[in-house]
C-alpha positions as CSV (number, residue, x, y, z in Angstrom):
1,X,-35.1,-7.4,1.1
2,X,-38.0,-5.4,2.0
3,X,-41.4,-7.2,2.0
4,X,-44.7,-6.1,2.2
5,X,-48.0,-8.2,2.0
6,X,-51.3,-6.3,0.1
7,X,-54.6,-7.3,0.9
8,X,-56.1,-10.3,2.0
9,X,-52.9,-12.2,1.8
10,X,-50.9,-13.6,5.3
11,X,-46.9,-14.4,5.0
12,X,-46.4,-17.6,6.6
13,X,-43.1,-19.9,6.8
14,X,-43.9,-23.5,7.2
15,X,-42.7,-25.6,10.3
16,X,-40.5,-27.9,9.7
17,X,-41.5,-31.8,10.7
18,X,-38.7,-34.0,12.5
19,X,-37.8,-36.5,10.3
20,X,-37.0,-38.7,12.7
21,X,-39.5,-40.6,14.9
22,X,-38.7,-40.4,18.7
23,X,-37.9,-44.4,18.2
24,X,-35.1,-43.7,16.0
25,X,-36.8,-44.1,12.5
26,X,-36.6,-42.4,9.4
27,X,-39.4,-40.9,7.9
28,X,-38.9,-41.2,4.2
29,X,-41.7,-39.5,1.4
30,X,-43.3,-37.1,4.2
31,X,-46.2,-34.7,2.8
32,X,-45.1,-31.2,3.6
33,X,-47.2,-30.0,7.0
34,X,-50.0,-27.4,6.9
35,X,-48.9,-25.8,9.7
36,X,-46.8,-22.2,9.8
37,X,-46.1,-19.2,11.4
38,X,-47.1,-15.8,10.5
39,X,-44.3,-13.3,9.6
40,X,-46.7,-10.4,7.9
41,X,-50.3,-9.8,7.8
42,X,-51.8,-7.7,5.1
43,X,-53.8,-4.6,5.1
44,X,-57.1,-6.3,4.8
45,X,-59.9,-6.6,2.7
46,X,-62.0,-3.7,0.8
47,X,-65.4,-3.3,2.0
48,X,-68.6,-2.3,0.1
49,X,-69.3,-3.0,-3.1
50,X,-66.8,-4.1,-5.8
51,X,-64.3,-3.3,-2.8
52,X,-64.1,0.0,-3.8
53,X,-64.7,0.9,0.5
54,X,-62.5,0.7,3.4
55,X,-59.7,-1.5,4.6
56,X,-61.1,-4.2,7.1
57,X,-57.9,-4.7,9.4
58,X,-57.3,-8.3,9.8
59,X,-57.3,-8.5,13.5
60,X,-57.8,-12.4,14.1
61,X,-54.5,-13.3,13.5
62,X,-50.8,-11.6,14.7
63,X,-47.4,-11.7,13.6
64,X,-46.0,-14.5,15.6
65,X,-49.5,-17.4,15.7
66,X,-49.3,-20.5,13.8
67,X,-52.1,-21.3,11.8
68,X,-53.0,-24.7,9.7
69,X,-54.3,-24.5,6.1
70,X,-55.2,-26.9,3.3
71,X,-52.3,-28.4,1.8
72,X,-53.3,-27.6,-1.7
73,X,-53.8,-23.7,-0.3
74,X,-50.3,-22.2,-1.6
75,X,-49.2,-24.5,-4.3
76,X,-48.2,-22.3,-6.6
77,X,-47.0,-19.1,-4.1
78,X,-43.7,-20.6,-2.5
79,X,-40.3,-18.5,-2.4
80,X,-37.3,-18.1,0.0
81,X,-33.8,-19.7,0.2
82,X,-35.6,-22.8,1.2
83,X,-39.4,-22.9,-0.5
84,X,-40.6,-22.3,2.5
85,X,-42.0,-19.0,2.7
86,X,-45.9,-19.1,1.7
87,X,-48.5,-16.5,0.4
88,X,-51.7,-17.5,1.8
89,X,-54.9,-15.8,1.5
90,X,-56.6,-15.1,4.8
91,X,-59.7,-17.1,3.8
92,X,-57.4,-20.2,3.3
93,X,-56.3,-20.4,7.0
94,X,-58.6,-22.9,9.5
95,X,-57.1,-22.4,13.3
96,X,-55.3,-20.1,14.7
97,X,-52.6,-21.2,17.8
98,X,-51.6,-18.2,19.8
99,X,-48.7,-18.9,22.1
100,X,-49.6,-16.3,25.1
C-alpha cells in the first residue's frame, strides 16, 4: 500500500498505553491517549488568497516526533489493521517531542 498525505494533513499512529499499572493492576475502560507518532507529513498549506499561492512546507514537525492532540481531533479519520492510524490536520496538533 502506497500512502501519501495532501495538504495540511499529518499521518500519525497512536501510542499504545500499558494496561497494566507498574503495581500489577488492570486498567479497565481507558480513554484512548492523544499522543502519536508521525509517519508522513503533508505538502503544506496554500498561501495567498483563497490558497490559490504556494506550498508552505510544514517544517515544525518530522517524520519520527510525537505530538499530542485533542482527543476529539480525529474522530472520524481512523484506519489500519488496528484503528490506529490517524489523519490529523496540522492545526490540531499542541506539542511536539523530538527525540534527538
Amino acid at each position: 500500500m502506497n500512502i501519501r498525505v495532501l495538504g495540511n494533513r499529518l499521518l500519525v499512529r497512536r501510542i499504545a498505553a500499558p494496561d497494566v499499572t507498574k503495581g500489577g493492576l488492570w486498567i479497565v475502560g481507558r480513554e484512548l491517549p492523544a499522543i502519536a507518532t508521525v509517519l508522513a507529513v503533508g505538502s503544506g498549506p496554500r498561501s495567498g488568497r483563497w490558497g490559490r499561492g504556494a506550498r508552505r512546507p510544514i517544517t515544525d514537525v518530522q517524520v519520527g516526533d510525537e505530538v499530542t492532540f485533542d482527543k476529539w481531533a480525529a474522530e472520524n479519520r481512523t484506519f489500519g489493521p488496528e484503528n490506529d492510524l490517524l489523519i490529523l490536520n496540522y492545526d490540531e496538533c499542541f506539542l511536539r517531542i523530538r527525540k534527538e
